[in-house]
N, C-alpha and C positions, 0 to 999 in steps of 0.2 A: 326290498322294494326300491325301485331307483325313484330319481328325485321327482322325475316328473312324476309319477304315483303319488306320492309323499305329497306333492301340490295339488294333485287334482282329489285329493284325498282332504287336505284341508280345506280346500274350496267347497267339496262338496257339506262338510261340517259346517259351514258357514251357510250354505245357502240353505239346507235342512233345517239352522235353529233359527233362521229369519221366515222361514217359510211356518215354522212349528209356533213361530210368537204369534202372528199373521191370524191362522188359526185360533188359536188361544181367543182373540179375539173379535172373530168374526161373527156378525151380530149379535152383539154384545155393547150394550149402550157403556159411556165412561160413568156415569152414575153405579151401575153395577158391581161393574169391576172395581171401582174405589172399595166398593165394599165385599168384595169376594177375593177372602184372604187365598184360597188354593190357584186362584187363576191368576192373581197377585206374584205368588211364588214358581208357577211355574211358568210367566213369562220370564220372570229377571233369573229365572236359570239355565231360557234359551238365550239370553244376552252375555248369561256365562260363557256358554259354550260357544259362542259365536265369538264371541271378544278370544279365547283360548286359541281357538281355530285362527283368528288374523293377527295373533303375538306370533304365534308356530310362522306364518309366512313372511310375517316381517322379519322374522331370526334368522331362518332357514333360505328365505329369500329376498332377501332386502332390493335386488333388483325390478321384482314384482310389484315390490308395494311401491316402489320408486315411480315404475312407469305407469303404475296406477293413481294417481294424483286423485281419480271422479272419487274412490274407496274413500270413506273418510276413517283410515286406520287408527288414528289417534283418538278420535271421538269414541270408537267403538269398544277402543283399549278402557279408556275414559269412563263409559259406560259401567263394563265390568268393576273396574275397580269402584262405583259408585254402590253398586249391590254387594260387592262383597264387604266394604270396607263401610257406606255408611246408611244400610239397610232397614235402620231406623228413622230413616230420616229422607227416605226417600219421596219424591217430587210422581207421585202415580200421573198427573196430566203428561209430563215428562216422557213419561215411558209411553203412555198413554199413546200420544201424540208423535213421539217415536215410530212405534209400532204400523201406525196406521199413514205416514207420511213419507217414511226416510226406508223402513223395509224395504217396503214395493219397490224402489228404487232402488234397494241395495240388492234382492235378489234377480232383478235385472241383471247390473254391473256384471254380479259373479257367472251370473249364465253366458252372456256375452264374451267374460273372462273364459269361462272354460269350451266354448265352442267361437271359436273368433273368424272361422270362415263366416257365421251370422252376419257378422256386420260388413264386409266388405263385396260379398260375393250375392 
């Protein structure tokens, strides 16, 4: 797999578990979901996977994420490690409010990221 595969492979990982949370809760009131343990756990494990997907391009490609400043990689990173590490204790409006404000806008970023004649042309 050459590199650019390898990025447009982890981009697309990223824009699949943002598009997958998205879903999860699409109408779907936040009263609900506070109390719907399976849709609970299957959002914060497309924020795994999405957080995984943007460590790989920060590692792999530190230039990317560099010139990408709009990505907020460290929040994302951030993210992850909040579910895996303190998943007890998790802030559901958080993810909540996540999901339904910063997504949309994050799978923008990565489609524009991965077709970039879009925006100029």
């Amino acid at each position: 797999m050459t590199p650019e595969e390898r990025l447009l492979d982890n981009l697309i990982d990223m824009e699949e578990a943002a598009r997958e949370a998205i879903a999860f809760l699409e109408e779907v009131s936040f009263e609900a979901f506070e109390q719907d343990l399976l849709r609970q756990r299957a959002v914060a494990m497309t924020f795994v996977l999405l957080a995984t997907a943007a460590a790989r391009i920060q590692t792999l490609f530190a230039d990317i994420a560099t010139e990408q400043p709009e990505i907020a990689w460290s929040k994302i990173r951030g993210l992850r490690n909040l579910v895996v590490h303190q998943y007890d204790r998790m802030d559901w409006r958080i993810i909540w409010d996540t999901v339904q404000s910063d997504l949309p806008k994050l799978v923008r970023q990565i489609d524009q990221l991965r077709h970039p004649h879009i925006q100029g042309e």
